[in-house]
FIFI-839442 format. One line per 5 residues: their letters; for each residue z, y, x of C-alpha. Coordinates in steps of 0.5 Angstrom, whole numbers, plus 500, padded with zeros to 3 digits. Example, Ala and Ser with C-alpha at 12.3 -4.5 7.8 and 13.67 -1.06 7.14 Angstrom:
2
AS	516:491:525 ~ 514:498:527
This chain:
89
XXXXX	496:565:158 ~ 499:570:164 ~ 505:571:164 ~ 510:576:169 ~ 517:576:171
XXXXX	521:582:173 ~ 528:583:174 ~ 531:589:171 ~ 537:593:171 ~ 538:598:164
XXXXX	540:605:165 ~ 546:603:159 ~ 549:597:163 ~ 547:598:172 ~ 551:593:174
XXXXX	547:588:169 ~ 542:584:171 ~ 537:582:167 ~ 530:578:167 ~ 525:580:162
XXXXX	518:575:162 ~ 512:578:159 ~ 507:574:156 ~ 499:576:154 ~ 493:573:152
XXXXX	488:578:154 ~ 491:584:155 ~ 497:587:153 ~ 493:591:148 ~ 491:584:143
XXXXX	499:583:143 ~ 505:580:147 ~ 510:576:147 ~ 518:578:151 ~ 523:574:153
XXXXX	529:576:155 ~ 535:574:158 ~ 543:576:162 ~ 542:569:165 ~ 547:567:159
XXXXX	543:568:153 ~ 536:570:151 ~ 533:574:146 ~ 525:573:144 ~ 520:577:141
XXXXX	513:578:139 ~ 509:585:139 ~ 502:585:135 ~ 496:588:136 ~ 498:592:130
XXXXX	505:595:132 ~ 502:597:139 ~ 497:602:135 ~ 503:604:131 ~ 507:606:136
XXXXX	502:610:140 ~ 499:614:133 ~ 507:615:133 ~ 508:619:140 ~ 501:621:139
XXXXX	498:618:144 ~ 492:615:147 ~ 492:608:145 ~ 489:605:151 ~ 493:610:155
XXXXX	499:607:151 ~ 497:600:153 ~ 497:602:160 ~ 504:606:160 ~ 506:599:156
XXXXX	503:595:162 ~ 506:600:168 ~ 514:599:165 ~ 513:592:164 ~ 508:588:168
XXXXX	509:593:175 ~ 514:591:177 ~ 514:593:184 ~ 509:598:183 ~ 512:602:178
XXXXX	520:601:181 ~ 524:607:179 ~ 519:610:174 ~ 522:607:168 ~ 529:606:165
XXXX	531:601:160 ~ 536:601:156 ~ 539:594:152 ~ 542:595:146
């Protein structure tokens, strides 16, 4: 299993600081997992294979390009600093 750790900072919140860790079997298009944490609490989450295909044929978007928005915005870090905003709610 790979796993990544990138500290954000959400667009709905600057001054917060959160850390997201990603987990991923083969690739982020099988699925992953998400924790999420302001270093006081931690929210967990999983997303199948079915909900990346899902939410690609939603925004009417190449899977396989979708997937690699996915990994850009979640795995990147550095390399795809300032280019994605999160937003916590």
């Amino acid at each position: 299993m790979e796993k990544t750790l990138n500290r954000i900072h959400p667009v709905s919140d600057p001054e917060a600081t959160y850390f997201l860790q990603v987990s991923w079997e083969k690739d982020l298009g099988t699925g992953f997992g998400l924790l999420l944490s302001d270093c006081q609490r931690a929210w967990t989450g999983t997303v199948s294979e079915s909900d990346i295909s899902r939410e690609a044929a939603d925004i009417e978007m190449d899977r396989e390009k979708y997937v690699e928005e996915l990994r850009k915005a979640l795995i990147a870090g550095e390399e795809s600093a300032g280019r994605y905003n999160f937003v916590i709610s």
